[in-house]
NUVEXDREN-831511 format. One record per residue: residue number from 1; x, y, z of N, C-alpha, C, O in turn; residue in three letters. Coordinates in nm, 2 decimals. Each point is the difference from the previous one (the first is absolute). Layout:
REM NUVEXDREN-831511
   num   n.east   n.north     n.up   ca.east   ca.north    ca.up   c.east   c.north     c.up   o.east   o.north     o.up   residuo
   NUM        X         Y        Z         X          Y        Z        X         Y        Z        X         Y        Z       ALA
...
END
This chain:
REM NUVEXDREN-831511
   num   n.east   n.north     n.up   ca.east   ca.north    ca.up   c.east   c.north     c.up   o.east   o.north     o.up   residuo
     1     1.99     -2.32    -2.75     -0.14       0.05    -0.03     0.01      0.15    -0.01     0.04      0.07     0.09       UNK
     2    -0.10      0.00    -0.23     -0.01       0.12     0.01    -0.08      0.09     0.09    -0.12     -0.03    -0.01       UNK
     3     0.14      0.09     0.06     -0.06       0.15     0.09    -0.14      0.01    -0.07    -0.01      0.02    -0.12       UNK
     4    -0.11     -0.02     0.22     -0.15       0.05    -0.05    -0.01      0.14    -0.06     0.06      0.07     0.07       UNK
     5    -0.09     -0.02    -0.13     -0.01       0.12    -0.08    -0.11      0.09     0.11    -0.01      0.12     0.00       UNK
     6    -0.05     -0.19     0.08     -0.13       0.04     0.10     0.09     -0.01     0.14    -0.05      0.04     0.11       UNK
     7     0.17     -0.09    -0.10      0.08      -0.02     0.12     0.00      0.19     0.11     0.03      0.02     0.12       UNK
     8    -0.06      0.06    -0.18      0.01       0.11     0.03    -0.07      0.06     0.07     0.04      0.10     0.07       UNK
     9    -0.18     -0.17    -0.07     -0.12       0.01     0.06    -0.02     -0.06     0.12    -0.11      0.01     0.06       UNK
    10     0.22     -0.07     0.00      0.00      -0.16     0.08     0.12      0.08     0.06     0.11      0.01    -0.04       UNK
    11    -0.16      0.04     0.18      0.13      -0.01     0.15    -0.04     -0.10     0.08    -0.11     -0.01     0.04       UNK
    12     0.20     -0.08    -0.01      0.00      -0.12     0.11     0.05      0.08     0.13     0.09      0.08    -0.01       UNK
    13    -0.16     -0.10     0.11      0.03      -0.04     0.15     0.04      0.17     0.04     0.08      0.02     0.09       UNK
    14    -0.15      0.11    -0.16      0.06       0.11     0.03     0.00      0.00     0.17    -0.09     -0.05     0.07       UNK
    15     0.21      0.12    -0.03     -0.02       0.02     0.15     0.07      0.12     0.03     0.08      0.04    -0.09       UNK
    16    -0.09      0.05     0.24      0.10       0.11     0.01     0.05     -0.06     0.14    -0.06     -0.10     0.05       UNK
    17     0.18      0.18     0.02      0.00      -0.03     0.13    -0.10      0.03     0.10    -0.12      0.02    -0.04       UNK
    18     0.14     -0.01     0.18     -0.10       0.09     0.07     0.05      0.10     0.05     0.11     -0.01     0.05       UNK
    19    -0.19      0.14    -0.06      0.08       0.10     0.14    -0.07     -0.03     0.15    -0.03      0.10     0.06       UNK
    20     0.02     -0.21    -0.02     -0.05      -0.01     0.10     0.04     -0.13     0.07    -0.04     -0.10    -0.06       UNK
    21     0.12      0.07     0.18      0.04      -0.07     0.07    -0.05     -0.14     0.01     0.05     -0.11    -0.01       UNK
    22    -0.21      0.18     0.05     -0.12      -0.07     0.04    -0.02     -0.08    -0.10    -0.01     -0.12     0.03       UNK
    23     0.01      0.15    -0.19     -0.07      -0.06    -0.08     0.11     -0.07    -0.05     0.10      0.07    -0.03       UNK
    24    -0.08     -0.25     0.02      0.09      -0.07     0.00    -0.01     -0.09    -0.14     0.10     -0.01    -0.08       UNK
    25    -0.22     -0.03     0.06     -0.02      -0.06    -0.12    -0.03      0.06    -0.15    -0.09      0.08    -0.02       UNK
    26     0.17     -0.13    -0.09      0.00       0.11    -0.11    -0.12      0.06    -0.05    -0.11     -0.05     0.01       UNK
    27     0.16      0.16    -0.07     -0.14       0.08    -0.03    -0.01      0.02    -0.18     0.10      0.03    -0.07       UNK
    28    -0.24     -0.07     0.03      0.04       0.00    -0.14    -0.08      0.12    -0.06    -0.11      0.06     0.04       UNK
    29     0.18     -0.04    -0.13     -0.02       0.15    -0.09    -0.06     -0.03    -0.10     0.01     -0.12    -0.05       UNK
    30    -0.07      0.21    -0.02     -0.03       0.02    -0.17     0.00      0.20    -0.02    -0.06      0.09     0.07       UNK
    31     0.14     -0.08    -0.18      0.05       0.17    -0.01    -0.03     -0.03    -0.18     0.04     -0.07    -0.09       UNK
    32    -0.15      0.22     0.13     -0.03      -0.04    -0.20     0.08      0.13    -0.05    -0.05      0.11    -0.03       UNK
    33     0.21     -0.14     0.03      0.09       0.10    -0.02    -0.01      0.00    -0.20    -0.09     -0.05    -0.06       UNK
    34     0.20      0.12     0.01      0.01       0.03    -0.12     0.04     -0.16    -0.09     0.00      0.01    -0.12       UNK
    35     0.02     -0.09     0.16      0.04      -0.15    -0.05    -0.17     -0.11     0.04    -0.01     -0.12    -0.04       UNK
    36    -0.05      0.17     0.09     -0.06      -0.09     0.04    -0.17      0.12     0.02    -0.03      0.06     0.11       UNK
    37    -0.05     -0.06    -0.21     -0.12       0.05    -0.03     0.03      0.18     0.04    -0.10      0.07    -0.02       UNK
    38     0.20      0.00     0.05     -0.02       0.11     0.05    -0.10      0.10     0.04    -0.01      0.12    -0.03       UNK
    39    -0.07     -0.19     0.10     -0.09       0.09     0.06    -0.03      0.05     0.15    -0.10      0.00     0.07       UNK
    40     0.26      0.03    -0.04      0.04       0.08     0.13    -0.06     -0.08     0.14    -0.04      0.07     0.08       UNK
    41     0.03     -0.19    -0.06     -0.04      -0.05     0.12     0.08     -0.11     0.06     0.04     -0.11    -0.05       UNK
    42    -0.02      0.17     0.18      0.08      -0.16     0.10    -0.08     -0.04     0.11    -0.06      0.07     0.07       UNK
    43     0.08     -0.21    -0.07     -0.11      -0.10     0.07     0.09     -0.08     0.11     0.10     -0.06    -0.04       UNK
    44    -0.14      0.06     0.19      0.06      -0.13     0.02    -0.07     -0.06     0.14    -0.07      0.07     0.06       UNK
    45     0.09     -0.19    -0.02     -0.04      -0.06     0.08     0.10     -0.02     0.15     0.12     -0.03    -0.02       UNK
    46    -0.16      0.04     0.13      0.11      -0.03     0.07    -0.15     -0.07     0.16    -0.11      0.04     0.03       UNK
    47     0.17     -0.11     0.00     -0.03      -0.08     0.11     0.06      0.03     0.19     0.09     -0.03     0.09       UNK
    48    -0.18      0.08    -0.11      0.01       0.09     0.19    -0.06     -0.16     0.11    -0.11     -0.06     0.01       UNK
    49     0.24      0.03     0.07     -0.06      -0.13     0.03     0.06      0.08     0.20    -0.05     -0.06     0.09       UNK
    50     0.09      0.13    -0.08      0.04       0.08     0.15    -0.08      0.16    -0.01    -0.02      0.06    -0.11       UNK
    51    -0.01      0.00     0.23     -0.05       0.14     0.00     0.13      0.07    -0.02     0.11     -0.05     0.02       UNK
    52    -0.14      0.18    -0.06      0.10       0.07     0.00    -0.03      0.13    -0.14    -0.06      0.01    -0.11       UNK
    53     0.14      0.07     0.18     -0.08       0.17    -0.09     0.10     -0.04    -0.18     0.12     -0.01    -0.02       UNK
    54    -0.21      0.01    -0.05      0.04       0.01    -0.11     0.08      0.11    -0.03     0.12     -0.01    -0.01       UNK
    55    -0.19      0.12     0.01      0.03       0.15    -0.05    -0.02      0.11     0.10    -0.10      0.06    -0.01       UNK
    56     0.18     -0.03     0.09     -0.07       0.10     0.09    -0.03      0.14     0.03    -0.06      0.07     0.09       UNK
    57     0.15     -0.03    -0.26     -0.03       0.16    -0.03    -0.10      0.02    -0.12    -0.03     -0.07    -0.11       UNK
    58    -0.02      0.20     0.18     -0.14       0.02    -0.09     0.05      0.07    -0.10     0.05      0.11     0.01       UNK
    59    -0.08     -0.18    -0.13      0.04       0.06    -0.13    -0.14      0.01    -0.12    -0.10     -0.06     0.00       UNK
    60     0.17      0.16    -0.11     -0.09      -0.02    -0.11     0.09     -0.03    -0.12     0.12      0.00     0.01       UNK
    61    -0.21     -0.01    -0.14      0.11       0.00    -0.15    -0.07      0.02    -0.05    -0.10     -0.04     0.05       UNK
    62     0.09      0.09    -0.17     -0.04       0.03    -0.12    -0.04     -0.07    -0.06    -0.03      0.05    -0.11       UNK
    63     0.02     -0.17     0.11     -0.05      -0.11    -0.11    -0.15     -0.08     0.09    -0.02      0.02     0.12       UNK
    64    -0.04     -0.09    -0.17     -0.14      -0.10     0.07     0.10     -0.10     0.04     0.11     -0.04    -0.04       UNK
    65    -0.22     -0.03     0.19      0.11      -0.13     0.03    -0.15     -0.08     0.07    -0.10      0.04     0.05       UNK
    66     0.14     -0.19    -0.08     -0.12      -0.06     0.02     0.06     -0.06     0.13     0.13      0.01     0.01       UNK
    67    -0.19     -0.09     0.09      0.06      -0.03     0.16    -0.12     -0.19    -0.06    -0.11      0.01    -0.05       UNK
    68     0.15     -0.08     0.07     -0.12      -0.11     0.05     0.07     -0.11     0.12     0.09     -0.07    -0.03       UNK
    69    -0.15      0.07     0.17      0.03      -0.12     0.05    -0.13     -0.12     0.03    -0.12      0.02     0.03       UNK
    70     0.19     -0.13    -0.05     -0.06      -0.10    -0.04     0.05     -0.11     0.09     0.13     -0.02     0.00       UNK
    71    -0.20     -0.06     0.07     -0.01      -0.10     0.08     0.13     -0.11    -0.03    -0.01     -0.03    -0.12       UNK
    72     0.12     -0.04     0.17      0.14      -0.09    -0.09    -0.09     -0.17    -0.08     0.04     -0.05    -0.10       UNK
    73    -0.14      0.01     0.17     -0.07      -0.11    -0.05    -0.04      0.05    -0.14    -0.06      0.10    -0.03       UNK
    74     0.12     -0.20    -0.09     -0.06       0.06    -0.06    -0.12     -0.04    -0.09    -0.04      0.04    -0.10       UNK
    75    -0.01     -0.20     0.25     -0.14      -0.01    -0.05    -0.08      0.09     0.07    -0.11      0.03    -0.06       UNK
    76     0.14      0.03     0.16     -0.09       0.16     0.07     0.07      0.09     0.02     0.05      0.03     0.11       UNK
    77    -0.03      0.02    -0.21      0.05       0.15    -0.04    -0.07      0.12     0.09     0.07      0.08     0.06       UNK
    78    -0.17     -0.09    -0.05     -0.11       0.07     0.09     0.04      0.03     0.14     0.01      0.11     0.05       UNK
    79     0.01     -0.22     0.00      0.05      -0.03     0.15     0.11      0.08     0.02     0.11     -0.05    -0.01       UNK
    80    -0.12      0.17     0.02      0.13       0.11     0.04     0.11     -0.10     0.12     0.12     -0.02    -0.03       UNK
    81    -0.17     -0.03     0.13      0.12      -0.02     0.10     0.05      0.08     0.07     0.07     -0.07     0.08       UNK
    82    -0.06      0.20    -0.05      0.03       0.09     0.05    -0.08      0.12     0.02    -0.11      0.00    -0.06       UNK
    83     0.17      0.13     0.15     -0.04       0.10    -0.02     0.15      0.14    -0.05     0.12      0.01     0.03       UNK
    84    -0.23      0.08    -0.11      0.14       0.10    -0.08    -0.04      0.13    -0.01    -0.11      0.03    -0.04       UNK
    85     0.21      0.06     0.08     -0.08       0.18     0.02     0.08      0.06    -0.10     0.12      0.02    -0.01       UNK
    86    -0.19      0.00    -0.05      0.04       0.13    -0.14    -0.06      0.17     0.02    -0.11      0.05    -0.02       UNK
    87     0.21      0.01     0.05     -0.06       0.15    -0.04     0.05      0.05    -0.07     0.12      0.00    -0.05       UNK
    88    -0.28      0.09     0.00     -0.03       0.10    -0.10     0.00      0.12     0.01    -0.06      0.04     0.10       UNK
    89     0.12      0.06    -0.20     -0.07       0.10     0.05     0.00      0.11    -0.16     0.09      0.00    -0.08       UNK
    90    -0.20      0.06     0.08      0.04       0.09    -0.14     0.05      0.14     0.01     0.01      0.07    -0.09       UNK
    91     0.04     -0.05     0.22      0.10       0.12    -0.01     0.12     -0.04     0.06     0.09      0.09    -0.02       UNK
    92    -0.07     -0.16     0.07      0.12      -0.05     0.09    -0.01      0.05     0.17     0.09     -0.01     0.08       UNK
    93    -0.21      0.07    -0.05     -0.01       0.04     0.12    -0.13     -0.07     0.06     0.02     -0.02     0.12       UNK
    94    -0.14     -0.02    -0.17     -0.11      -0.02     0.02     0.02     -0.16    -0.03    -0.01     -0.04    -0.11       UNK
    95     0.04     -0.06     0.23      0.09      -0.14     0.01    -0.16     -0.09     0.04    -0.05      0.03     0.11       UNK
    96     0.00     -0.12    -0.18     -0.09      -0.08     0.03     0.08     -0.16    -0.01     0.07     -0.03    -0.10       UNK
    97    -0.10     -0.07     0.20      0.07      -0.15     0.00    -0.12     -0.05    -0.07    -0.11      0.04     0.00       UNK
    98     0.15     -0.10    -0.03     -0.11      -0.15    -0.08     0.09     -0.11     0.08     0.12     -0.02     0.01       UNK
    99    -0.26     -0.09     0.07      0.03      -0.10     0.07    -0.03     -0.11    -0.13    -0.11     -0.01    -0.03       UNK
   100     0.21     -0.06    -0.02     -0.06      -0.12    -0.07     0.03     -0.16     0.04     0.08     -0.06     0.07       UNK
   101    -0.17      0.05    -0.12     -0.01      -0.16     0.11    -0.07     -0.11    -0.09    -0.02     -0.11     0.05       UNK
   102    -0.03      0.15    -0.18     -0.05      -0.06    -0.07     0.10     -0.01    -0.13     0.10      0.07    -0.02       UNK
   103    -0.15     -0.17    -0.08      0.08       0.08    -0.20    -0.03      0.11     0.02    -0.07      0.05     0.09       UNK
   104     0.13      0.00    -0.18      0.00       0.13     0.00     0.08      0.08    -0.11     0.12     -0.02     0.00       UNK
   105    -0.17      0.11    -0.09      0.06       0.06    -0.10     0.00      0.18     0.02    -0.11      0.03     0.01       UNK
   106     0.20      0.06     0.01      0.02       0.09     0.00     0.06      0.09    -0.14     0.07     -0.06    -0.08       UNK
   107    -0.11      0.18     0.06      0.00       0.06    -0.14     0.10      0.14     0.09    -0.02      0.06     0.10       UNK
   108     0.14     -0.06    -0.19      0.06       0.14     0.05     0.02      0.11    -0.10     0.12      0.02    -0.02       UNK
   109    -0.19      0.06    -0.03      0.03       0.09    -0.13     0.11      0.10     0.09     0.02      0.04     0.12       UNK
   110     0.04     -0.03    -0.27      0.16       0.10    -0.01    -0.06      0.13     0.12    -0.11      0.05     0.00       UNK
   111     0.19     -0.02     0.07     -0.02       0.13     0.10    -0.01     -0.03     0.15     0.06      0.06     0.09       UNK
   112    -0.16     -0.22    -0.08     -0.09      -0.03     0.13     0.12     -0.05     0.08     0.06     -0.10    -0.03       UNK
   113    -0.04      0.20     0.16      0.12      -0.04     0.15    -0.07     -0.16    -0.04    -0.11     -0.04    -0.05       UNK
   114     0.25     -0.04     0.12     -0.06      -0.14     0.09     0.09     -0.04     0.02     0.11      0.02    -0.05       UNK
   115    -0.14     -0.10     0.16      0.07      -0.07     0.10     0.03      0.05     0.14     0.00      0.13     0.00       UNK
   116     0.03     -0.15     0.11      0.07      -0.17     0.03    -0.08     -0.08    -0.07    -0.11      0.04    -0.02       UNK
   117     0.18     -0.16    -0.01     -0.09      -0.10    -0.02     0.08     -0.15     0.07     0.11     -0.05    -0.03       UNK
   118    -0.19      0.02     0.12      0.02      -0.08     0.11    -0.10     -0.13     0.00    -0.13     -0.01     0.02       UNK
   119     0.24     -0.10    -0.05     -0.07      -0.16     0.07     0.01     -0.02     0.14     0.10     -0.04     0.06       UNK
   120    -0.21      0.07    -0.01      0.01      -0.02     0.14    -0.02     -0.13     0.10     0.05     -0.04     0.11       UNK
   121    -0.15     -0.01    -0.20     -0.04      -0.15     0.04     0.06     -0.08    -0.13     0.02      0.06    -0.10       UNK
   122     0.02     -0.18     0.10     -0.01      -0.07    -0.12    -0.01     -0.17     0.11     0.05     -0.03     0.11       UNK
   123    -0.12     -0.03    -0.17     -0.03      -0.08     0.08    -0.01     -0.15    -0.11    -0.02     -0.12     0.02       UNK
   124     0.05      0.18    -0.15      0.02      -0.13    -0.09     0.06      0.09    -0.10    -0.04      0.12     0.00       UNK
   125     0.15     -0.16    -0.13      0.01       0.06    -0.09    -0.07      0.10    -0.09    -0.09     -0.05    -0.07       UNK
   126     0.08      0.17     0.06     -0.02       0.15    -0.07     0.02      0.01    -0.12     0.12      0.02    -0.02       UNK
   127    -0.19     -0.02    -0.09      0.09       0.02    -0.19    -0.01      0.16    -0.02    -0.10      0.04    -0.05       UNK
   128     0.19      0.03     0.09     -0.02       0.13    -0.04     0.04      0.04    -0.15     0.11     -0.04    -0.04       UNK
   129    -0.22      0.13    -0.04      0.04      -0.04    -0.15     0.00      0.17     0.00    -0.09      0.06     0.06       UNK
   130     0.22      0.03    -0.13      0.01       0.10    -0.06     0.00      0.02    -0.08     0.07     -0.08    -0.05       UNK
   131    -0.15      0.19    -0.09      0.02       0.00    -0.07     0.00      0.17    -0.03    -0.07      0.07     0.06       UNK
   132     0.19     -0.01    -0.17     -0.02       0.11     0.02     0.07      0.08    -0.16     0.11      0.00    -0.06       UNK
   133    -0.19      0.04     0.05      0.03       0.07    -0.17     0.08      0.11    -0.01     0.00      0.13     0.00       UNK
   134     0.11     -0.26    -0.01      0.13       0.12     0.03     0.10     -0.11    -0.10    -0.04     -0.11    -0.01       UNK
   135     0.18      0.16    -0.07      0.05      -0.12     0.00     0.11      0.04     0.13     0.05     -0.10     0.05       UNK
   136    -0.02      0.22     0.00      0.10       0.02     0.10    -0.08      0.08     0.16    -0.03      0.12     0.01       UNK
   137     0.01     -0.22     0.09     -0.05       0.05     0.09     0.05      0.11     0.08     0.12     -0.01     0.04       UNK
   138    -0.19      0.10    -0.02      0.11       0.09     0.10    -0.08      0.09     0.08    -0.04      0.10    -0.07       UNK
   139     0.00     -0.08     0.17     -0.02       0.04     0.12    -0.02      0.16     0.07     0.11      0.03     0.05       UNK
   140    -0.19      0.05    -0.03      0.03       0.12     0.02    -0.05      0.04     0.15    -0.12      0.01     0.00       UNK
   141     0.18      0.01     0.12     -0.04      -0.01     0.16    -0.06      0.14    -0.02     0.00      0.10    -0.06       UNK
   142    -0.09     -0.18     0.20     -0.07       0.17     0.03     0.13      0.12     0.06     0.09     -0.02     0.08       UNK
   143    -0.13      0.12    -0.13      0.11       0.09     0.09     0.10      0.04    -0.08     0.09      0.07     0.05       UNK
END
């Protein structure tokens, strides 16, 4: 059978590894790199089912990054299941936590410190979704 002429448009089953011990089950991606709509953004899902500090240096980057966690049911998305502390700060000195315990969507524009970002409670599966308009992520610590 010949190759779809639209086959190009179509990634099956994208996934990356994890950098994280905790997070066991695969994580799937979508990257709208130069092959695939190029408009600089990577996306992914990963499933927080144990507590444990995601990130624990406070960093910023230059690009927007979107944060959403969302309940693992995914007839109640809503139902967070846990509790999770994210700090903010817009100079890197001036450190505010956000307790979340609900859904919850977080907006990080290019410059804004953040983190630790810590699952502290998880008491049923977590969908934590990243998304961040970058095609190459990279990191800048306070200090």
């Amino acid at each position: 059978m010949a190759e779809l002429k639209t086959a190009k448009y179509v990634r099956e089953a994208p996934t990356r590894p994890s950098n994280h011990k905790e997070v066991t089950s695969p994580i799937p991606t979508m990257t709208s790199d130069e092959n695939y709509g190029n408009m600089g953004f990577h996306t992914y899902w990963e499933a927080v089912t144990v507590p444990f500090n995601m990130n624990p240096d406070m960093h910023q980057h230059p690009f927007p990054q979107y944060l959403m966690f969302l309940g693992g049911d995914i007839t109640n998305l809503l139902d967070l299941g846990g509790e999770i502390e994210l700090s903010l700060s817009e100079d890197g000195e001036n450190v505010e936590t956000h307790i979340i315990t609900k859904a919850t969507t977080v907006y990080i524009p290019g410059g804004l410190y953040h983190c630790p970002l810590i699952f502290k409670k998880v008491t049923k599966p977590i969908l934590f979704i990243d998304t961040h308009f970058a095609l190459k992520y990279r990191k800048e610590s306070k200090g």
